[in-house]
mmCIF entry with sequence, helices, sheets and N, C-alpha, C, O atoms, coordinates in Angstrom:
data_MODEL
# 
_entry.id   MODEL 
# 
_entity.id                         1 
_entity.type                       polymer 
_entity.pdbx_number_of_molecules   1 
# 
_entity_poly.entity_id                      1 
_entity_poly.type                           'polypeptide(L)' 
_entity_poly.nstd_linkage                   no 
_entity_poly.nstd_monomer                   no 
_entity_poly.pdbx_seq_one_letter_code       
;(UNK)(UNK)(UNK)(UNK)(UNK)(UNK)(UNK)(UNK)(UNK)(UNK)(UNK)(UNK)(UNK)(UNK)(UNK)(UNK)
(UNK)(UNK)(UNK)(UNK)(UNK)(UNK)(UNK)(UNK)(UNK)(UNK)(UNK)(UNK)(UNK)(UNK)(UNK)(UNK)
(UNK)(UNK)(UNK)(UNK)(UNK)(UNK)(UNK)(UNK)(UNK)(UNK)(UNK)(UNK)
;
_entity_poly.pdbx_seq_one_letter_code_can   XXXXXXXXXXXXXXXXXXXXXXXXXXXXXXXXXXXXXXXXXXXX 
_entity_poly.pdbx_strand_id                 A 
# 
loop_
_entity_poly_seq.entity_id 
_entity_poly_seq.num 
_entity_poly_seq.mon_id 
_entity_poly_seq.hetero 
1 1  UNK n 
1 2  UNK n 
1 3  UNK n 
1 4  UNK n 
1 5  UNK n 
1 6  UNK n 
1 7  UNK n 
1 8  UNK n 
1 9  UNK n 
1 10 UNK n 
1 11 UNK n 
1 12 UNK n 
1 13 UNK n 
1 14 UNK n 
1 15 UNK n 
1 16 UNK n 
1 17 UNK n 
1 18 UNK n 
1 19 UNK n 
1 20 UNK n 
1 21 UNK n 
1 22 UNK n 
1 23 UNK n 
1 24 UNK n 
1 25 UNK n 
1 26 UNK n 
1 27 UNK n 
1 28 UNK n 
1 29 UNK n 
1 30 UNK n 
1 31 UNK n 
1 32 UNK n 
1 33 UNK n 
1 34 UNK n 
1 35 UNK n 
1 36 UNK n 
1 37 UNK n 
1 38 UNK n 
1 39 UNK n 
1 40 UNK n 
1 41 UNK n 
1 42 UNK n 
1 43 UNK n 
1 44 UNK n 
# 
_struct_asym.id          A 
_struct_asym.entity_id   1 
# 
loop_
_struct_conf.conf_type_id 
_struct_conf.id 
_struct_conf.pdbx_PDB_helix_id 
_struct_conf.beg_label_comp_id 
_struct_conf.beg_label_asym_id 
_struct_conf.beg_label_seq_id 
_struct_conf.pdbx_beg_PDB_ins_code 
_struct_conf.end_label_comp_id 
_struct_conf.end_label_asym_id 
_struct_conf.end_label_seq_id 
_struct_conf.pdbx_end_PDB_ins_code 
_struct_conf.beg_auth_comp_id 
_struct_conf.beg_auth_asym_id 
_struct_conf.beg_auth_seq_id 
_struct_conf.end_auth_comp_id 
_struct_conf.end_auth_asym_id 
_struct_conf.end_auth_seq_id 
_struct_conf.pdbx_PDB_helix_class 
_struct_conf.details 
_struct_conf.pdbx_PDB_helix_length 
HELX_P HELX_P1 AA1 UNK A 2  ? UNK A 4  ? UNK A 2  UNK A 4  1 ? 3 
HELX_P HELX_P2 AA2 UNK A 5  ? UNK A 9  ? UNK A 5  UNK A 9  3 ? 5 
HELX_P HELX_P3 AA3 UNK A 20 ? UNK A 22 ? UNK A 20 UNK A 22 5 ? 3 
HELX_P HELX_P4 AA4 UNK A 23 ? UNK A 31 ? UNK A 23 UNK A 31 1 ? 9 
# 
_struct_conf_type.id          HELX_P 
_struct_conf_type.criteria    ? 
_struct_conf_type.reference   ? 
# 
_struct_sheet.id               AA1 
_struct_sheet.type             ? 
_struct_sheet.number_strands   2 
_struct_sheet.details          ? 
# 
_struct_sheet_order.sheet_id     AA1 
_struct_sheet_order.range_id_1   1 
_struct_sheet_order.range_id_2   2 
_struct_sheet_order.offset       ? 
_struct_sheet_order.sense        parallel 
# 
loop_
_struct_sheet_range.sheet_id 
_struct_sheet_range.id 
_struct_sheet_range.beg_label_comp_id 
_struct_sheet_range.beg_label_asym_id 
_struct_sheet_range.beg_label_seq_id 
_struct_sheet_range.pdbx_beg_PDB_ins_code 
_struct_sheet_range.end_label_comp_id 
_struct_sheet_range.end_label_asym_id 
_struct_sheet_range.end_label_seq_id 
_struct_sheet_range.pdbx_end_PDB_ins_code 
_struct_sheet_range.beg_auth_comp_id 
_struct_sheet_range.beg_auth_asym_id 
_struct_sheet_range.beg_auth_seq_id 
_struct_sheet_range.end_auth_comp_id 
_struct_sheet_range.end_auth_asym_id 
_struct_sheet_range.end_auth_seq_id 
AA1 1 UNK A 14 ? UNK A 19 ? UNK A 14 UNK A 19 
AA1 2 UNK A 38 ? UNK A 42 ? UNK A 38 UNK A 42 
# 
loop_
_atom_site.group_PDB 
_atom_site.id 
_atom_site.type_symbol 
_atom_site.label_atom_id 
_atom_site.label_alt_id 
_atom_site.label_comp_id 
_atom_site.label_asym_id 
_atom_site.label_entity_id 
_atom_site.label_seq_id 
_atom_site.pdbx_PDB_ins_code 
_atom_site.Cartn_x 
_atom_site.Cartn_y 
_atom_site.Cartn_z 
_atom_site.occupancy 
_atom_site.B_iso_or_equiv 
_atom_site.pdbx_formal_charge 
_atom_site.auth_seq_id 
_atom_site.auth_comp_id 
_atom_site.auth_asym_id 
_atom_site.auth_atom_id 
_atom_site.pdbx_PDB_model_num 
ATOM 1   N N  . UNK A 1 1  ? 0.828   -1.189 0.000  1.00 0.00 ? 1  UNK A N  1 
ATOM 2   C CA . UNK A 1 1  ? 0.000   0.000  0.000  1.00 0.00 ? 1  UNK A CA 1 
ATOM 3   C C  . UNK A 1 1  ? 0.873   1.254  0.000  1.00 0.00 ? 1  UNK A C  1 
ATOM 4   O O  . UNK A 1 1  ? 0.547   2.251  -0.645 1.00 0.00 ? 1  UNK A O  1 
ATOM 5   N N  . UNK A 1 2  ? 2.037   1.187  0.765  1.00 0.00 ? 2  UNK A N  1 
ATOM 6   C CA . UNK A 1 2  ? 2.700   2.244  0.723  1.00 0.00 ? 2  UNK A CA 1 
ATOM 7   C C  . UNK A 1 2  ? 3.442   3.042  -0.288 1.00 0.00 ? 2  UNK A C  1 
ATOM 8   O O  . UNK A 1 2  ? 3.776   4.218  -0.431 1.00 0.00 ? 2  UNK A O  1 
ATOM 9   N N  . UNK A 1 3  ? 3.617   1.387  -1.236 1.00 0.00 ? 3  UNK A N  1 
ATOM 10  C CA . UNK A 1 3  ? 4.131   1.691  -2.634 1.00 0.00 ? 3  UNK A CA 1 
ATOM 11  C C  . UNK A 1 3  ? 2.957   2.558  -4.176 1.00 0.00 ? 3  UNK A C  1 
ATOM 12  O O  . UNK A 1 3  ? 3.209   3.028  -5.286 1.00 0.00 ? 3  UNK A O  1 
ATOM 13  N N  . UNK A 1 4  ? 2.063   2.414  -3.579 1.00 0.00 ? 4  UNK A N  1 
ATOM 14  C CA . UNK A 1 4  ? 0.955   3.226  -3.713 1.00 0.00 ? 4  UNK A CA 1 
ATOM 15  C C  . UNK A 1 4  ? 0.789   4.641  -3.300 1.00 0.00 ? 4  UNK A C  1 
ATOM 16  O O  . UNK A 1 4  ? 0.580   5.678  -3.929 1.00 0.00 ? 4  UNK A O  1 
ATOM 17  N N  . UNK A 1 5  ? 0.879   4.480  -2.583 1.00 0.00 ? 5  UNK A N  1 
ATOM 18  C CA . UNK A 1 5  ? 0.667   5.717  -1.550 1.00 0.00 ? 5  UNK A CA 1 
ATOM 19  C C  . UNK A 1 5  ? 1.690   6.984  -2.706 1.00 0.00 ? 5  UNK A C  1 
ATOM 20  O O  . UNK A 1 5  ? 1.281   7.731  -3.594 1.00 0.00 ? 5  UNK A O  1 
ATOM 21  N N  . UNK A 1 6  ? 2.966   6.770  -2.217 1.00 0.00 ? 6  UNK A N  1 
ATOM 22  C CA . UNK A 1 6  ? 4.233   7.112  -2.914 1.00 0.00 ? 6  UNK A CA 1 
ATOM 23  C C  . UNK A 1 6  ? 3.674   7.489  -4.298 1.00 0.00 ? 6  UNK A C  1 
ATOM 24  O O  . UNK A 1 6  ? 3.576   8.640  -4.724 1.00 0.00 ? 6  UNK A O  1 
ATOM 25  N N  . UNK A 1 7  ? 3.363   6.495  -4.864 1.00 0.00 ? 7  UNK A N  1 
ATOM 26  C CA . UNK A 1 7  ? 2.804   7.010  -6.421 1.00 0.00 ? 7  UNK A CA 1 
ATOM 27  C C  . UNK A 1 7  ? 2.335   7.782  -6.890 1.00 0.00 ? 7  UNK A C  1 
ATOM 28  O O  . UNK A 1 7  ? 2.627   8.278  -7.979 1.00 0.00 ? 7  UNK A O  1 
ATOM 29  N N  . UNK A 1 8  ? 1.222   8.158  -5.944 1.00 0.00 ? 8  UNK A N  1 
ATOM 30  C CA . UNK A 1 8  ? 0.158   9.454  -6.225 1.00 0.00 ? 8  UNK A CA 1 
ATOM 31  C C  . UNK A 1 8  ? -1.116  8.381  -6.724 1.00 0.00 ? 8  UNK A C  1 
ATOM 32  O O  . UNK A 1 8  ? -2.059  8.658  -7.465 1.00 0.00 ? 8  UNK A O  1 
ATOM 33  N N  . UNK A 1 9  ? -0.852  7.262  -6.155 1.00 0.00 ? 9  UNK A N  1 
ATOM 34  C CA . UNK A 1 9  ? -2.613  6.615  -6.626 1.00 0.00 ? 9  UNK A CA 1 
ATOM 35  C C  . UNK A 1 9  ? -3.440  6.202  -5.371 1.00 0.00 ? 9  UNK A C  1 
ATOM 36  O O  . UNK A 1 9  ? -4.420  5.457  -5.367 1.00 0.00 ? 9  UNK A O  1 
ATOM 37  N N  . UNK A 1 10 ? -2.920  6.763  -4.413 1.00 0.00 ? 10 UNK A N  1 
ATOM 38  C CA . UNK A 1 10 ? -3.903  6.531  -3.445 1.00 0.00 ? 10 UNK A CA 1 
ATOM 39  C C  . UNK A 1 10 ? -4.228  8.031  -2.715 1.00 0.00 ? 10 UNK A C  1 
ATOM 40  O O  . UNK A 1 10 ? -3.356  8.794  -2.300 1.00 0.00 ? 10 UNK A O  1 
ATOM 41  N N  . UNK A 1 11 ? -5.296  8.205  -2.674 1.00 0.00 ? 11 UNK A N  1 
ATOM 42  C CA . UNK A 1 11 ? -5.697  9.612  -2.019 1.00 0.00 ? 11 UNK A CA 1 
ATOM 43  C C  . UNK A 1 11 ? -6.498  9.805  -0.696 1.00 0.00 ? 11 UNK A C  1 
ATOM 44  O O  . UNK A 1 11 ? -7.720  9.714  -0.578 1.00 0.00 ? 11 UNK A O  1 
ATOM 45  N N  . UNK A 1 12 ? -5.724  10.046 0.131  1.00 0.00 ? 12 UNK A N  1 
ATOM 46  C CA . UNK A 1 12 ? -6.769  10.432 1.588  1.00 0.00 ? 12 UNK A CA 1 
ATOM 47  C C  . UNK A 1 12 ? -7.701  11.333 1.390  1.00 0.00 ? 12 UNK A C  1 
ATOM 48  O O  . UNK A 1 12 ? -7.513  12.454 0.917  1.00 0.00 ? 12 UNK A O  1 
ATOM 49  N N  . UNK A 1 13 ? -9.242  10.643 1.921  1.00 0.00 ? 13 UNK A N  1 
ATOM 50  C CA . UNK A 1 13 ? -10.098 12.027 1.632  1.00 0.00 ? 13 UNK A CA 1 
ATOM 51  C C  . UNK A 1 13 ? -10.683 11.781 3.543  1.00 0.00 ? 13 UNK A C  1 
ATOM 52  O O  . UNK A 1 13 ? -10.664 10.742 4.204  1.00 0.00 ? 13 UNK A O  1 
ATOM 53  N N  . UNK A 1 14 ? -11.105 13.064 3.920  1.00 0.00 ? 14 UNK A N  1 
ATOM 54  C CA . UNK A 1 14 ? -11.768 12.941 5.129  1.00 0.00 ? 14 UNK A CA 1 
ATOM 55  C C  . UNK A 1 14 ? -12.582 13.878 4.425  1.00 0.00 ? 14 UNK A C  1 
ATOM 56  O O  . UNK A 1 14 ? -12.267 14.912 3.836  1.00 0.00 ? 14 UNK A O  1 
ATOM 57  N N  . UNK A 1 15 ? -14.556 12.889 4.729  1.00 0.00 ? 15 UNK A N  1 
ATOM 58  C CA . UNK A 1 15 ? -15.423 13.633 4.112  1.00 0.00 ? 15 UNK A CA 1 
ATOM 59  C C  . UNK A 1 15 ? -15.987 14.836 5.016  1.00 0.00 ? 15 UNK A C  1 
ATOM 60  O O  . UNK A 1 15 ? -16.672 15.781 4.622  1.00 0.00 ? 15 UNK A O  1 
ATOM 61  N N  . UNK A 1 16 ? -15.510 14.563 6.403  1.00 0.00 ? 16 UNK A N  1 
ATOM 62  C CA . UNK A 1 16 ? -16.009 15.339 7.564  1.00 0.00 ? 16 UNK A CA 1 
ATOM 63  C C  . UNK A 1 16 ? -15.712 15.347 8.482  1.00 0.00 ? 16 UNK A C  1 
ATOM 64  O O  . UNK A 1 16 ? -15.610 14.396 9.257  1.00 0.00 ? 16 UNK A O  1 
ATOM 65  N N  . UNK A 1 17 ? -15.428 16.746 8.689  1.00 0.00 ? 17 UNK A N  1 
ATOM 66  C CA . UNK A 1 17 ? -14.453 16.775 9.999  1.00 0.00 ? 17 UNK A CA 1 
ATOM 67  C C  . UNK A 1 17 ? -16.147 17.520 11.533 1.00 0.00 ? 17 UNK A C  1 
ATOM 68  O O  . UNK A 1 17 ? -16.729 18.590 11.711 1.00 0.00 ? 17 UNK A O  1 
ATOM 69  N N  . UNK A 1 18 ? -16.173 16.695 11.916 1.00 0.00 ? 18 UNK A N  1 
ATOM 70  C CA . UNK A 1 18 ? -16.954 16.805 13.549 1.00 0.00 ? 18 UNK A CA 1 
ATOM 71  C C  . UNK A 1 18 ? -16.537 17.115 14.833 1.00 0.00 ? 18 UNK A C  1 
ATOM 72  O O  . UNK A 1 18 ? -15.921 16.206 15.389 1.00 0.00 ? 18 UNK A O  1 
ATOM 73  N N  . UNK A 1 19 ? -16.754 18.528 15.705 1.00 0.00 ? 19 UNK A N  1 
ATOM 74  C CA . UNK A 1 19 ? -16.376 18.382 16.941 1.00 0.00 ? 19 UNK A CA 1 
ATOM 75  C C  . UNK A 1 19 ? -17.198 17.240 18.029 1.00 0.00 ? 19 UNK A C  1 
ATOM 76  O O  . UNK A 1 19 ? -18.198 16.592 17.719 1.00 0.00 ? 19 UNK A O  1 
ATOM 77  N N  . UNK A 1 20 ? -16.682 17.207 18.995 1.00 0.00 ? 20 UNK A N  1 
ATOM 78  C CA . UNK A 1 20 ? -17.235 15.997 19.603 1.00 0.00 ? 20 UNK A CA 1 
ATOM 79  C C  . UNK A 1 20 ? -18.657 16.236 19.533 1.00 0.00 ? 20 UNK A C  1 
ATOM 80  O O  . UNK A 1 20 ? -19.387 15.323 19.148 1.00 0.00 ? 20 UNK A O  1 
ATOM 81  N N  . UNK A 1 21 ? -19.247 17.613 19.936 1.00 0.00 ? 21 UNK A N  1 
ATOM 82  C CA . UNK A 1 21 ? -20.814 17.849 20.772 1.00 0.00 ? 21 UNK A CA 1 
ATOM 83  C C  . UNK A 1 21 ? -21.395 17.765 19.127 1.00 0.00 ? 21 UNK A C  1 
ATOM 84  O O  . UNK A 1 21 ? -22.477 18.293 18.869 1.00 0.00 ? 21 UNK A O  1 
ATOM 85  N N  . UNK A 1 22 ? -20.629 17.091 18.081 1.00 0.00 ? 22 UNK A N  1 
ATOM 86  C CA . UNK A 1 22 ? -21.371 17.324 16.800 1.00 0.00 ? 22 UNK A CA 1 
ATOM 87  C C  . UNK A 1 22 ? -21.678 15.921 16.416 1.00 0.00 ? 22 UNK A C  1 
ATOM 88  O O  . UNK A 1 22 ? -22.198 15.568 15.358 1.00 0.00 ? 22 UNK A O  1 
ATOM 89  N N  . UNK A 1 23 ? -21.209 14.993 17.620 1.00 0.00 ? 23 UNK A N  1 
ATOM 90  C CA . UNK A 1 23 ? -21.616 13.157 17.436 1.00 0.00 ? 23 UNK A CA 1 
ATOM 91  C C  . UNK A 1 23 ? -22.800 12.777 16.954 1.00 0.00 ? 23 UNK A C  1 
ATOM 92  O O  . UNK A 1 23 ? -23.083 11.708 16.413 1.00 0.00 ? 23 UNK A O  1 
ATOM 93  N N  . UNK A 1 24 ? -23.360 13.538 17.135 1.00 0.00 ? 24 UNK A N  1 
ATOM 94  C CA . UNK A 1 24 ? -24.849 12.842 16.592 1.00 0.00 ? 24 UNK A CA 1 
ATOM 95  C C  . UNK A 1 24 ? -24.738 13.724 15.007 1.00 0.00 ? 24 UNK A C  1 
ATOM 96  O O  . UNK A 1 24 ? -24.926 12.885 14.127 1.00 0.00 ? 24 UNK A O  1 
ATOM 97  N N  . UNK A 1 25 ? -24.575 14.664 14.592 1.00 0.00 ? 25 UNK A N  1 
ATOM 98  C CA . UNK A 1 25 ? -24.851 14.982 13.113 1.00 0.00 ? 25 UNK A CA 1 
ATOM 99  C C  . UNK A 1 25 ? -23.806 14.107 12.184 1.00 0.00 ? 25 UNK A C  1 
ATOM 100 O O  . UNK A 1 25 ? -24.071 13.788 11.025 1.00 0.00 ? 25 UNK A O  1 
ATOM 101 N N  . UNK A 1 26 ? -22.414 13.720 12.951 1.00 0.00 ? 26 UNK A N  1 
ATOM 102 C CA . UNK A 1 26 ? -21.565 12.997 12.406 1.00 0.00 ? 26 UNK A CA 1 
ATOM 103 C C  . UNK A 1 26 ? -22.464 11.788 12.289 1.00 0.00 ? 26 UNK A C  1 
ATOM 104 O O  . UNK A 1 26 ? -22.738 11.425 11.145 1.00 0.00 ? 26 UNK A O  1 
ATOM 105 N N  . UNK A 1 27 ? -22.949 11.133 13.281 1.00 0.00 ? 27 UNK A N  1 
ATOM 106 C CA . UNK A 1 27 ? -23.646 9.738  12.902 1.00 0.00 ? 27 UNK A CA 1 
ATOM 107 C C  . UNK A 1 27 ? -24.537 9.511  11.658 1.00 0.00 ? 27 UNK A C  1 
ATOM 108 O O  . UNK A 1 27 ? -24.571 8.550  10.889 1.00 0.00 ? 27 UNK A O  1 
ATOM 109 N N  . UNK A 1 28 ? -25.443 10.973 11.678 1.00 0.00 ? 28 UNK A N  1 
ATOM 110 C CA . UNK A 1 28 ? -26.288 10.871 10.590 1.00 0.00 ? 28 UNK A CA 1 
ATOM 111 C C  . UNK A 1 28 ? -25.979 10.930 9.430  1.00 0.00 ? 28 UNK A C  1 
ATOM 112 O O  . UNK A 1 28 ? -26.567 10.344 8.521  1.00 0.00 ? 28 UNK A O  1 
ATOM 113 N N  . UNK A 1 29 ? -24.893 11.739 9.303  1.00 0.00 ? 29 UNK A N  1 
ATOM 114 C CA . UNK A 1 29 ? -24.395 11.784 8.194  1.00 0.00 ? 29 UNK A CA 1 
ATOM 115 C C  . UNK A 1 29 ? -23.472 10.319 7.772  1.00 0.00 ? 29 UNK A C  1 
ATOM 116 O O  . UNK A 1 29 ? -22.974 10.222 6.651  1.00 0.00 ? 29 UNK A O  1 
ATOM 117 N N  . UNK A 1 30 ? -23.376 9.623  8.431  1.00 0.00 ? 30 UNK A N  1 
ATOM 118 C CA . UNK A 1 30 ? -22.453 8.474  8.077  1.00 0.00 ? 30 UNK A CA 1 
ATOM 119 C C  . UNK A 1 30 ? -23.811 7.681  7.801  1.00 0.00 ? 30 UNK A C  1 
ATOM 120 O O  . UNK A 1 30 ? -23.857 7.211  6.664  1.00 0.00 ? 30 UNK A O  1 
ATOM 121 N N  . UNK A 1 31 ? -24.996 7.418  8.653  1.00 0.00 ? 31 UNK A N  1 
ATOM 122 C CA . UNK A 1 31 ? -25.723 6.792  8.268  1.00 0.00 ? 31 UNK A CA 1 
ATOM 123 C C  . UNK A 1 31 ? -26.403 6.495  7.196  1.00 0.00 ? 31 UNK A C  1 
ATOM 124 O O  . UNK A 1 31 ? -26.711 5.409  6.704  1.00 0.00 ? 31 UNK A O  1 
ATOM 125 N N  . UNK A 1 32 ? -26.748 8.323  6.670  1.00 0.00 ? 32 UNK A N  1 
ATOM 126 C CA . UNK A 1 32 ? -26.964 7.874  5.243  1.00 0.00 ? 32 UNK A CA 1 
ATOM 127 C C  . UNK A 1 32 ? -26.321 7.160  4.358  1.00 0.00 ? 32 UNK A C  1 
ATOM 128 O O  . UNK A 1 32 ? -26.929 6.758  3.366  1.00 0.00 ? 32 UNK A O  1 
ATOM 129 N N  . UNK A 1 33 ? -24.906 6.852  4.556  1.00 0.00 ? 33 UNK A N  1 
ATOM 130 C CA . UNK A 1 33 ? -24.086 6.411  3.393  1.00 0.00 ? 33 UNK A CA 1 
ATOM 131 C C  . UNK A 1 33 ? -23.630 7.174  2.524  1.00 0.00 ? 33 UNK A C  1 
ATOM 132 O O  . UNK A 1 33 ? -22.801 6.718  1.737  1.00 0.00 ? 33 UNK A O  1 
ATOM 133 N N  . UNK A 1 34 ? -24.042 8.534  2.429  1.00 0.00 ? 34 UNK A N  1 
ATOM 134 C CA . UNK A 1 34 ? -23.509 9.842  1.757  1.00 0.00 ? 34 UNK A CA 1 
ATOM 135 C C  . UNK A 1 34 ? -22.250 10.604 1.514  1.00 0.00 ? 34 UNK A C  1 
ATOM 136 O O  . UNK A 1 34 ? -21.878 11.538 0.803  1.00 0.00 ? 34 UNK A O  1 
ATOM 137 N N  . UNK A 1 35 ? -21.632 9.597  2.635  1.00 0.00 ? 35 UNK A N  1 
ATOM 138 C CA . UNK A 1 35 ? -19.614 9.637  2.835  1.00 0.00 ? 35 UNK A CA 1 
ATOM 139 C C  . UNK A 1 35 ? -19.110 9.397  1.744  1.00 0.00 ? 35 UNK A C  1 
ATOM 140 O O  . UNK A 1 35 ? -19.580 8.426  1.151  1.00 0.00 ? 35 UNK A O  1 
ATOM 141 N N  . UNK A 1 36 ? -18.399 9.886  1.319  1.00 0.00 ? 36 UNK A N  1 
ATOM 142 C CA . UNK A 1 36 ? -16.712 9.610  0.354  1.00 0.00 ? 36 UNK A CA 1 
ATOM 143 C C  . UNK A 1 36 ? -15.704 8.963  0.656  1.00 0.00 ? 36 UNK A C  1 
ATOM 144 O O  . UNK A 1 36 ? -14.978 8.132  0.112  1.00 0.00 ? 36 UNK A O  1 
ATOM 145 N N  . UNK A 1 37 ? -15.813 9.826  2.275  1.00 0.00 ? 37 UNK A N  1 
ATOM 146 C CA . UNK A 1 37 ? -14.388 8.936  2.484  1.00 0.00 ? 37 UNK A CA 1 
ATOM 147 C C  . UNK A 1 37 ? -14.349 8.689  4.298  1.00 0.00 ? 37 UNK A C  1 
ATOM 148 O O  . UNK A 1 37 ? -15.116 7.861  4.787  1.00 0.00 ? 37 UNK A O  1 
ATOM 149 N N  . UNK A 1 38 ? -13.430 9.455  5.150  1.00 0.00 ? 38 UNK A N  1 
ATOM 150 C CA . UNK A 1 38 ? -13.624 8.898  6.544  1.00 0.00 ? 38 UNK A CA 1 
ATOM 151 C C  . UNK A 1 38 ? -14.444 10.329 7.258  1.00 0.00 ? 38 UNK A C  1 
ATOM 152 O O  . UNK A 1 38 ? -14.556 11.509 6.928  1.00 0.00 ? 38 UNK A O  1 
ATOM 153 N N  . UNK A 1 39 ? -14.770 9.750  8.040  1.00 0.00 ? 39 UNK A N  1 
ATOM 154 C CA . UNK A 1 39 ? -15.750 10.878 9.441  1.00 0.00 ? 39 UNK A CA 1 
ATOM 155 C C  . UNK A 1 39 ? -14.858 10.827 10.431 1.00 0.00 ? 39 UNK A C  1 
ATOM 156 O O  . UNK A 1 39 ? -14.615 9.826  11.105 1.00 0.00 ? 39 UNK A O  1 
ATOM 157 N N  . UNK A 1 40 ? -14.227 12.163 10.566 1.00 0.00 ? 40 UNK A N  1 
ATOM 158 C CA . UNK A 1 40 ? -13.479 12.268 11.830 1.00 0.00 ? 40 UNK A CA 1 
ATOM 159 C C  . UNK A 1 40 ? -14.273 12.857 13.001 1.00 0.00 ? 40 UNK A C  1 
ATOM 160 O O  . UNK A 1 40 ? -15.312 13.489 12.812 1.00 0.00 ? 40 UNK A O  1 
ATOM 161 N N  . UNK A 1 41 ? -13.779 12.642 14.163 1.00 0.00 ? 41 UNK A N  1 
ATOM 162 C CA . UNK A 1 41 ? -14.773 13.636 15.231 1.00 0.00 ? 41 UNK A CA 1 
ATOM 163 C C  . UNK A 1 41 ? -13.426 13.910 16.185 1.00 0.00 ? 41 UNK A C  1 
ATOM 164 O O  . UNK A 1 41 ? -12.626 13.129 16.699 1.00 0.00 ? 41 UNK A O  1 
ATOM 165 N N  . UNK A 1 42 ? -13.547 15.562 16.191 1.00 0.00 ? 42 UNK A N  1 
ATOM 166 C CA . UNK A 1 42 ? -12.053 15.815 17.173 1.00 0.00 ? 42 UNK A CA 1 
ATOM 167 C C  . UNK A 1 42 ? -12.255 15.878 18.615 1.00 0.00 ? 42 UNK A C  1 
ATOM 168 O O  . UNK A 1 42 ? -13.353 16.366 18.881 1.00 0.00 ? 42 UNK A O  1 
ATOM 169 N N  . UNK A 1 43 ? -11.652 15.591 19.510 1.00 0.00 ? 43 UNK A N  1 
ATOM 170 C CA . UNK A 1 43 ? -11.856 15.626 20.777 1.00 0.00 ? 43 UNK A CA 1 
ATOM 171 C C  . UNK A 1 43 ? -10.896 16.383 21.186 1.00 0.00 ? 43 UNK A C  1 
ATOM 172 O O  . UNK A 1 43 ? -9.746  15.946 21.210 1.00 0.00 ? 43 UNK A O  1 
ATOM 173 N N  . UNK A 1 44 ? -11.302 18.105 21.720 1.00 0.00 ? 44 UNK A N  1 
ATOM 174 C CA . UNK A 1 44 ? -10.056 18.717 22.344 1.00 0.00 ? 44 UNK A CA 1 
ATOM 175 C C  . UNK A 1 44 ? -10.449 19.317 24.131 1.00 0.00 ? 44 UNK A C  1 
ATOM 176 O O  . UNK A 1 44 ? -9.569  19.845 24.812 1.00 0.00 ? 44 UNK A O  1 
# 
């Protein structure tokens, strides 16, 4: 994978970035299936 990576054929996408008190809109939005790519939720 890494040899990938390196290539330029693998692309990180984060479809959404969530603060914690935003857990529940993050859920919904994952629930639909409407994601691209990962759902982060930050905890500071």
């Amino acid at each position: 994978m890494n040899e990938l990576f390196e290539a330029g054929k693998v692309k990180p996408v984060i479809d959404g970035l969530y603060r914690f008190d935003e857990v529940p809109k993050a859920i919904r939005h994952f629930g639909k299936g409407a994601h691209i790519g990962k759902v982060v939720i930050t905890v500071a």
